[in-house]
N, C-alpha and C positions, 0 to 999 in steps of 0.2 A: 223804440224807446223803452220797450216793457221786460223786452227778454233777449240774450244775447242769440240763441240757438233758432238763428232767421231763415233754417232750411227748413221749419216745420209751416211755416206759411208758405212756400210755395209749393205747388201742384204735383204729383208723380211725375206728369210727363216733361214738366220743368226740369223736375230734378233727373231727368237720363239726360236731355239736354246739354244740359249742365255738367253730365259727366259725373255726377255726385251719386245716382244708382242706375244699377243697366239696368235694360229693355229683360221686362222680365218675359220664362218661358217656359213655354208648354211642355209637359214631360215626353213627349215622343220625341220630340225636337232636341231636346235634353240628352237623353238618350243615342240622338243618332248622330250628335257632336262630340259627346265623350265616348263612342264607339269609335268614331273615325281620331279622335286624339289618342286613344289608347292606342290603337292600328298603327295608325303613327311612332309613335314612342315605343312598340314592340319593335318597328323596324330596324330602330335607330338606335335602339340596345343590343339587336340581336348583331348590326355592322360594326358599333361598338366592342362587342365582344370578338369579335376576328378580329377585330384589328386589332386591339389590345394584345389577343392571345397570342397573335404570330410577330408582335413585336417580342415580348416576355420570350419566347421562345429562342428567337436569336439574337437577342441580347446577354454579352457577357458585362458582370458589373465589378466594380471591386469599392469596399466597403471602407470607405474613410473618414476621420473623425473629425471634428468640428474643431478640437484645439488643434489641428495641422496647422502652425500657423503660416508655413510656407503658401495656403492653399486657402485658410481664411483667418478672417479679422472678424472676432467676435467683440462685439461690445454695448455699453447700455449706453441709451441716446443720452437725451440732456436734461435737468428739470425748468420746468417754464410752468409759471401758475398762470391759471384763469387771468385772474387778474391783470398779470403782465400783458396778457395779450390783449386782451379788452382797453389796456387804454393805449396798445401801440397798432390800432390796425391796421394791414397791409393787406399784399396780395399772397404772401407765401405757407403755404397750409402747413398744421402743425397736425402731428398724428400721435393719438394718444392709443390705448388701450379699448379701441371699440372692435364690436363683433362684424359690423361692416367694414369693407375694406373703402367704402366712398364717405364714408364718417371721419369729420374733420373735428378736432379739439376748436377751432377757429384759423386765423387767417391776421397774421403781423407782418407788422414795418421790419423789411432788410434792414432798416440806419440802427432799431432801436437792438437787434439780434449781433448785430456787433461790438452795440455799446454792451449787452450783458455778455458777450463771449459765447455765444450759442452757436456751435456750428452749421452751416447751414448743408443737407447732402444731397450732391452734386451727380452724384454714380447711380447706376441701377444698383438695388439691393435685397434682399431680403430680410426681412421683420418678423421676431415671433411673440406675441401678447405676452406680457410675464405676469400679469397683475390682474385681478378683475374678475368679472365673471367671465369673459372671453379668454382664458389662458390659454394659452397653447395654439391658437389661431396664428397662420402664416399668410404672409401676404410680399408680394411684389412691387416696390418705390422705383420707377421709373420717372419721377420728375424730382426739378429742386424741392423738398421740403426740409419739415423739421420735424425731428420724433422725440419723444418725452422720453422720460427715465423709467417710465411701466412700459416701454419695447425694448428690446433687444436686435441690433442689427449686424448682420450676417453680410459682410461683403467679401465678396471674391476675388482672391489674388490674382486669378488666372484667367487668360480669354479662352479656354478650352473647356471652362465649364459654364453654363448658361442660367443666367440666376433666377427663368423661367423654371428649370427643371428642376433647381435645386428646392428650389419653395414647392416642388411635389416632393422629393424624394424626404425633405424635412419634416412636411407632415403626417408621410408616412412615418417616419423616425417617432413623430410627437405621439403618435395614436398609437403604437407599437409598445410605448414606453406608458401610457396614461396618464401621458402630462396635461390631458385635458380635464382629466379629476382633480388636478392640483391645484392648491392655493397659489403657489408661486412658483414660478419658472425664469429666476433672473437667470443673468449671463453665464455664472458658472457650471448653470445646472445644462444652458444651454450645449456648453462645450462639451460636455459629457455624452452628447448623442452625436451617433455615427449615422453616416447617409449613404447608400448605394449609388454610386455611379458608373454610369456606361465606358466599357474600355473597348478596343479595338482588337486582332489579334494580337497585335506586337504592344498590348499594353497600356498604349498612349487613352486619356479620356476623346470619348466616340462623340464629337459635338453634334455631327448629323443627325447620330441616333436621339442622342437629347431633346434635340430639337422635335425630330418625331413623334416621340412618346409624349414630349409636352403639348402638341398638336392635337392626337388621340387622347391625351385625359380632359383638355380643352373642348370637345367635342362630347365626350361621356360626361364634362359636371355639367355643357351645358341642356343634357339629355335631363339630370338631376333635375336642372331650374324648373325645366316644361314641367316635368310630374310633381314638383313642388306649387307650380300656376294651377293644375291643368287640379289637385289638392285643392287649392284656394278656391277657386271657381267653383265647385261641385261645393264647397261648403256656403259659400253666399249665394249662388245661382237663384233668383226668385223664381221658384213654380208654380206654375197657374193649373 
């Protein structure tokens, strides 16, 4: 009744229980965890890196630009305020301009998205942040939602190219270009960048190889995450 912050009454070993702090530890023990995660994570960089390196290797790409519009359809999602969505809600995630790709604006009513005309997208796609502190961040929509007018969405004309690999080959494109310094990256700026993709010998886009490479970087960000954890952990770790 006196104070909101009701963790400080209960006990240490409550609170690991709890899940609220870990079992704290001793420095050797410290030590012989983040030796074996390191050991780990050398491994898993160093198969990383062959694999990567002998894909780049026999991959031919050819360099095609975002306004093709034979090949894609750029354009800015919808606007939908807070508001709107707060007093229609539903089950269908709306995505605005966050740095995570699992960060939802909220969640609205289908009846009420037809009554304002918002489209709702149906297709796999890809999204690049135009607005915000997260500019330039790409990300992969494989379910129905809805996206704000601070994304820009990139969908593909073609079944030969794969909207997994594009949202790498895009972010390359972004970081290449330092649209992640910038203020704004709407639509038009988006059409301006070009994107390397895999061809065959006779030409045609290489959708196996796509596929591959997006495997292998899938595998190397998630190599990223662990030394991002394995970060976190050496910085909170209680030592005794």
């Amino acid at each position: 009744n006196d104070r909101w912050d009701v963790t400080r009454f209960w006990s240490d070993e409550e609170l690991v229980k709890l899940g609220e702090k870990e079992s704290p530890i001793d420095r050797g023990a410290f030590i012989d965890d983040a030796h074996q995660t390191l050991e780990q994570i050398s491994e898993e960089l160093e198969t990383a890196r062959l694999e990567l390196g002998a894909l780049t290797l026999t991959t031919q790409v050819r360099s095609v630009p975002l306004n093709d519009t034979g090949t894609f359809r750029v354009r800015a999602g919808e606007r939908i305020t807070t508001s709107q969505i707060r007093a229609a809600p539903g089950n269908i995630p709306v995505y605005s301009c966050f740095r995570d790709a699992r960060i939802v604006k909220g969640y609205v009513d289908e009846t009420t998205l037809k009554k304002l005309k918002i489209p709702i997208e149906v297709n796999p796609l890809v999204t690049v942040n135009a607005n915000g502190a997260s500019v330039g961040k790409v990300f992969v929509r494989n379910e129905r939602c809805v996206l704000t007018d601070d994304v820009i969405a990139v969908e593909v004309l073609r079944d030969d190219i794969d909207p997994e690999f594009l949202a790498i080959a895009l972010r390359a494109a972004v970081a290449r270009g330092g649209f992640l310094y910038e203020a704004k990256l709407f639509a038009a700026r988006v059409r301006e960048l070009e994107v390397e993709i895999p061809v065959t010998q006779d030409s045609k886009y290489d959708l196996q190889q796509q596929r591959l490479i997006s495997a292998a970087v899938k595998r190397f960000d998630d190599i990223r995450q662990q030394m991002t954890e394995l970060g976190t952990w050496s910085k909170t770790a209680r030592i005794i």
